[in-house]
C-alpha atoms as one frame of an Amber mdcrd trajectory, in Angstrom:
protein
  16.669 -31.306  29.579  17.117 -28.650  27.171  14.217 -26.733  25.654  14.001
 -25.204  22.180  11.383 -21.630  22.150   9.947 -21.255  18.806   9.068 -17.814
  17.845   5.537 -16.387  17.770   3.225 -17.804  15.479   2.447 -13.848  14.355
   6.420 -13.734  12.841   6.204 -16.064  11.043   5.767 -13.785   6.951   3.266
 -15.748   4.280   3.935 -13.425   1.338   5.905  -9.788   1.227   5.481  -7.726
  -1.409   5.507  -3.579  -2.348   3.090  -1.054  -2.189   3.538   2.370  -4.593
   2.220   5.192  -4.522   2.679   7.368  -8.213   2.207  11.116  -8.045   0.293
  12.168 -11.619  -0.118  15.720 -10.324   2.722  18.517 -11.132   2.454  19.630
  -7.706   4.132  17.739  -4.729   2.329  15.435  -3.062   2.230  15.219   0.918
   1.722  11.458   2.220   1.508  10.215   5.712   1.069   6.247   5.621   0.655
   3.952   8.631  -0.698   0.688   9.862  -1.631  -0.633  13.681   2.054  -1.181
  14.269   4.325   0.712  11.557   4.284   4.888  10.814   6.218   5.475   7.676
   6.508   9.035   8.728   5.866  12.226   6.501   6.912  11.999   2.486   6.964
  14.570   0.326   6.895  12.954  -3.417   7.219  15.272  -6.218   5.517  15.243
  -9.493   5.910  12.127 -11.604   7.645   9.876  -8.711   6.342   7.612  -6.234
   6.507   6.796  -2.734   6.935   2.551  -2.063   7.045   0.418   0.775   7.787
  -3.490   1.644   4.186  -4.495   3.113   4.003  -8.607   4.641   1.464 -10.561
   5.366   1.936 -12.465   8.310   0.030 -15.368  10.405  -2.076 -14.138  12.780
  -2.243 -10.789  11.612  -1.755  -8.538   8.320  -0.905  -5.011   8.737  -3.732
  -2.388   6.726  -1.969   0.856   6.008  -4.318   4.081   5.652  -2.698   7.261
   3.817  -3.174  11.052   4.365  -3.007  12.466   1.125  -2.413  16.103   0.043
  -1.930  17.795  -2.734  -2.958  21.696  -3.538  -6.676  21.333  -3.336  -7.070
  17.356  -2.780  -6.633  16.150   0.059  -8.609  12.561   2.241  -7.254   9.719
   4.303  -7.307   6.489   2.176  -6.938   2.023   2.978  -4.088   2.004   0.490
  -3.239  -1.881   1.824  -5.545  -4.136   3.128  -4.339  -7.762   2.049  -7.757
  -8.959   2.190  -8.694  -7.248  -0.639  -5.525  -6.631  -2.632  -3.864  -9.910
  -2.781  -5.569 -11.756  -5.013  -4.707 -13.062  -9.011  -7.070 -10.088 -10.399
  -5.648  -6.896  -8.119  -1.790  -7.499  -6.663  -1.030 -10.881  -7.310  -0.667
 -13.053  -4.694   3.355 -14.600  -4.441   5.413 -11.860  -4.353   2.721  -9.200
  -4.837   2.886  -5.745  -6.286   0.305  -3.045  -5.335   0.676  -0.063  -7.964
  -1.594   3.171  -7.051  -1.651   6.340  -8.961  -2.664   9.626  -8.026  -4.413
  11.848 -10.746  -6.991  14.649 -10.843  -9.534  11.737 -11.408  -8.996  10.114
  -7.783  -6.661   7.335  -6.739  -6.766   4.283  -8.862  -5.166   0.658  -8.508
  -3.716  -1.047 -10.989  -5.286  -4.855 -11.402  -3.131  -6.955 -12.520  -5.624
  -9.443 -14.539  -6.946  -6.278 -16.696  -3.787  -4.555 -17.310  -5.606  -1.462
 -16.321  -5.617   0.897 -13.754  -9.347   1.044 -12.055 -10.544   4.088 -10.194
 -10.769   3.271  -6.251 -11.571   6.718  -4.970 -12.630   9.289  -7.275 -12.195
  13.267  -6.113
């Protein structure tokens, strides 16, 4: 009798999307991102450009992906991704989402999709 092994139910991707991070600040910006289970290593992302990366949400669990952030005098370790809060209508979108950060002397602020604004997450 032959058998037939399905994959784990945790492989199996809901929704994949992109997560950016815009530099507003002249000065380079250092960024360390990771989750549980991926580093995206060390990026150095100079002024005006962005950093991105392919984030999915998959059953069983949803990777959360924390940044270090540095850049001449401001500096912190922020939840840049956490699916439970950013995929939604309002914030990412939720097929095919898009999470759009942006780095100015202000703080870090998210760009909701509903409002057509960006709002202020973490203010300096």
């Amino acid at each position: 009798m032959a058998t037939h092994q399905l994959p784990p139910v945790e492989s199996l991707v809901l929704i994949i999307g992109q997560v950016r991070v815009s530099n507003g600040f002249a000065s380079p910006l250092l960024l360390h991102c990771s989750s549980d289970t991926v580093d995206l290593g060390d990026q150095t992302v100079r002024g005006g450009a962005h950093f991105e990366w392919t984030a999915r949400v998959v059953v069983g669990k949803s990777n959360v992906y924390s940044c270090d952030l540095l850049s001449g005098n401001k500096r912190g370790r922020f939840v840049l991704f956490d699916p439970k809060k950013e995929i939604s209508d309002e914030v990412c979108g939720t097929r095919n989402f898009d999470c759009d950060w942006k780095l100015t002397n202000g703080g870090l602020s998210l760009f909701y999709r509903k409002r057509g604004e960006y709002v202020l997450q973490y203010p300096f």
